[in-house]
Backbone as JSON, one array per atom type, in Angstrom:
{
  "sequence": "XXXXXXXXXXXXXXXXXXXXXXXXXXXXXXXXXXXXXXXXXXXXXXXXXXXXXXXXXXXXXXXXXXXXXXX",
  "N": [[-12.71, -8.51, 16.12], [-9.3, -8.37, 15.57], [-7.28, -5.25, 15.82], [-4.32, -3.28, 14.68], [-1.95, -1.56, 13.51], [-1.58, -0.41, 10.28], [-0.19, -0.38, 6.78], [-0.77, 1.4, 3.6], [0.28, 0.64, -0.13], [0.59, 2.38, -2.6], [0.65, 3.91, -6.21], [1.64, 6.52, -7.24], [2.2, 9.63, -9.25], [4.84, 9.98, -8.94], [5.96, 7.65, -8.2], [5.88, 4.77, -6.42], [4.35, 4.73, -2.74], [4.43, 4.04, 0.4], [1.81, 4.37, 2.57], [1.4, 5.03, 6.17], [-1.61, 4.51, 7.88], [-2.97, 6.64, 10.48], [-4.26, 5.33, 12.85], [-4.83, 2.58, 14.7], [-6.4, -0.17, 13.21], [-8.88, -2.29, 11.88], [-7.91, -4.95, 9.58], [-10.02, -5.3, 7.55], [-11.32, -2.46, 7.66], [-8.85, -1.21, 7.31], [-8.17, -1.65, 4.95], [-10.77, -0.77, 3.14], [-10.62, 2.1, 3.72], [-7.66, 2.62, 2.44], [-8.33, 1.57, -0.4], [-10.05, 3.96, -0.99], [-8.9, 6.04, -0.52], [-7.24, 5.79, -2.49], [-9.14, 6.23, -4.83], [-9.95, 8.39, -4.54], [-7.75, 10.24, -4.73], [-6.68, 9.57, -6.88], [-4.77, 7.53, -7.58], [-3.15, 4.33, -7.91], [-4.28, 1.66, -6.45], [-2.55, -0.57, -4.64], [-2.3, -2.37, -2.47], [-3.15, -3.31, 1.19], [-1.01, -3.42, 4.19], [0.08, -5.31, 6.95], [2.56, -4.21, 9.71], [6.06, -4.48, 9.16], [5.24, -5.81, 7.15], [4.76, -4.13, 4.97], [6.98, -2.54, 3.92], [8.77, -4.95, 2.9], [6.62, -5.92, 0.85], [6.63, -3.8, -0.68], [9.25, -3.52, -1.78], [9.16, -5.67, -3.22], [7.73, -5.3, -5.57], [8.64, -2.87, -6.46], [11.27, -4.33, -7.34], [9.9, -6.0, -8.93], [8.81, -4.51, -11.36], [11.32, -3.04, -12.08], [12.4, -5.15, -13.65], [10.83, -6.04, -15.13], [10.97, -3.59, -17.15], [13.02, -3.73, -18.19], [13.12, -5.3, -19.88]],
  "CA": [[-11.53, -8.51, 15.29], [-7.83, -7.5, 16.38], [-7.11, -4.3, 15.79], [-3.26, -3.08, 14.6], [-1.13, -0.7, 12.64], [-1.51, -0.8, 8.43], [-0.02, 0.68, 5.71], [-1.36, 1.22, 2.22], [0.92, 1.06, -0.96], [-0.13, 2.49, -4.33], [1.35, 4.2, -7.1], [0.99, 7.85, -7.66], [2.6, 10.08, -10.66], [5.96, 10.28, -8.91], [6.77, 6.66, -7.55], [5.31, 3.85, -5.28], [4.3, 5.34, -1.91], [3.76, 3.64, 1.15], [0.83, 5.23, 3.35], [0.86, 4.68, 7.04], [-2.82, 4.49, 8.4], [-2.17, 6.84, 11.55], [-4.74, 4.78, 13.78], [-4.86, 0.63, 14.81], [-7.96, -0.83, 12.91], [-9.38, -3.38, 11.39], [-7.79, -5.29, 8.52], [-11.24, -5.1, 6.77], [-11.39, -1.28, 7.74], [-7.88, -0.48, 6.85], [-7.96, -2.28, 3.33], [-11.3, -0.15, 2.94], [-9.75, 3.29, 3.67], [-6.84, 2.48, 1.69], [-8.87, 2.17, -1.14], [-10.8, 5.17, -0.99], [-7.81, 7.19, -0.41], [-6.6, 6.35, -3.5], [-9.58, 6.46, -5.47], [-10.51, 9.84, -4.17], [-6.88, 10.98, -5.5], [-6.18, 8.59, -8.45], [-3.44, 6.72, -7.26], [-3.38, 2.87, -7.96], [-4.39, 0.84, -5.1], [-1.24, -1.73, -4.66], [-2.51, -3.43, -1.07], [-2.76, -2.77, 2.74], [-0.39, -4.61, 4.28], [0.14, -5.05, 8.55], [3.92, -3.66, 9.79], [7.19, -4.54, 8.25], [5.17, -6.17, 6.02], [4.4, -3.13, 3.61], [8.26, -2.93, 3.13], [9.04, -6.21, 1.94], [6.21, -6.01, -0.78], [7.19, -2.81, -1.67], [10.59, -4.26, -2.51], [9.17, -6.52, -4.41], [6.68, -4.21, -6.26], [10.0, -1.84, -7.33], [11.97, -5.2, -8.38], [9.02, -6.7, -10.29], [8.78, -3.43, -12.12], [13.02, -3.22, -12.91], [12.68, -6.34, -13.93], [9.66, -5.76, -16.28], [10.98, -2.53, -17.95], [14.53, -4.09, -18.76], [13.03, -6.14, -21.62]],
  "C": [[-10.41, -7.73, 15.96], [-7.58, -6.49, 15.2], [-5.23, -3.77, 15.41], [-3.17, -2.3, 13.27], [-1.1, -1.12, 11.06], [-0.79, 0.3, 7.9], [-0.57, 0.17, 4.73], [-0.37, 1.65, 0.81], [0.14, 1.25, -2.38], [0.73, 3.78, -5.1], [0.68, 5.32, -7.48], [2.15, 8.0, -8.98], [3.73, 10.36, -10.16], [6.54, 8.93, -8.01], [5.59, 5.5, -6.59], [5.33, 4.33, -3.61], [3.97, 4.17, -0.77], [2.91, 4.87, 2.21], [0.58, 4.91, 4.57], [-0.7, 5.04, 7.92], [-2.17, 5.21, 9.62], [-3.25, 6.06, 12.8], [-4.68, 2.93, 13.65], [-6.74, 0.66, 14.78], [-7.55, -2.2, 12.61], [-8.74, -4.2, 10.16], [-9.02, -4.5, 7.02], [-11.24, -3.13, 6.25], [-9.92, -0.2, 7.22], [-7.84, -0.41, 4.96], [-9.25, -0.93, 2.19], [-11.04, 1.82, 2.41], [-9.01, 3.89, 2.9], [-6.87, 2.54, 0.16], [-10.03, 3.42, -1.57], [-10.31, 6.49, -1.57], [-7.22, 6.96, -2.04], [-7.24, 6.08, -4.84], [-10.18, 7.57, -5.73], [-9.0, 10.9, -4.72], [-6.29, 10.67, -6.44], [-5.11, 8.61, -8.62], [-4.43, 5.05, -7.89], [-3.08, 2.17, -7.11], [-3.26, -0.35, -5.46], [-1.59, -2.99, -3.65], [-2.39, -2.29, 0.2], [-2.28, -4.05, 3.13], [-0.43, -3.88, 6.19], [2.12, -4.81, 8.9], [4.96, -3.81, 9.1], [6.73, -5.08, 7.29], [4.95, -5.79, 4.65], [5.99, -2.85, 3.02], [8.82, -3.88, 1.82], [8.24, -6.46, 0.75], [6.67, -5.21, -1.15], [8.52, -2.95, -2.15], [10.39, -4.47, -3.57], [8.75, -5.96, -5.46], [7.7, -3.82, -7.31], [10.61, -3.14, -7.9], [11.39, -5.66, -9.75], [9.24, -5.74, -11.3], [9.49, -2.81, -12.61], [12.64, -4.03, -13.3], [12.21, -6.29, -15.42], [9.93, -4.66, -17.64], [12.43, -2.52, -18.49], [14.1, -4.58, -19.89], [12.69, -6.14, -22.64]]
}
């Protein structure tokens, strides 16, 4: 398996965080991690995502969630 850079977004008690993994793994092994980390500090796992791509959800994440609390 190829190996590259993740982040992990999840939702602590002061906002939506992204978490960069500081080593290049595994999909499998990052996604793993990712949840660990934030069942070991009770956050809410959001996703691991691979480079600019933890941005662009987290966009979306924060819009969905204006969007949701307007109505």
């Amino acid at each position: 398996m190829e190996k590259e850079k993740y982040s992990t977004i999840y939702e602590a008690p002061y906002g939506m965080v992204i978490g960069e993994l500081k080593k290049e793994m595994t999909k499998e092994d990052a996604v793993a991690l990712g949840q660990k980390y934030c069942e070991e500090h009770g956050f809410k796992y959001k996703g691991t995502y691979s480079g600019g791509e933890a941005v662009a959800v987290l966009q979306n994440l924060i819009e969905k969630h204006r969007t949701t609390n307007l109505h």
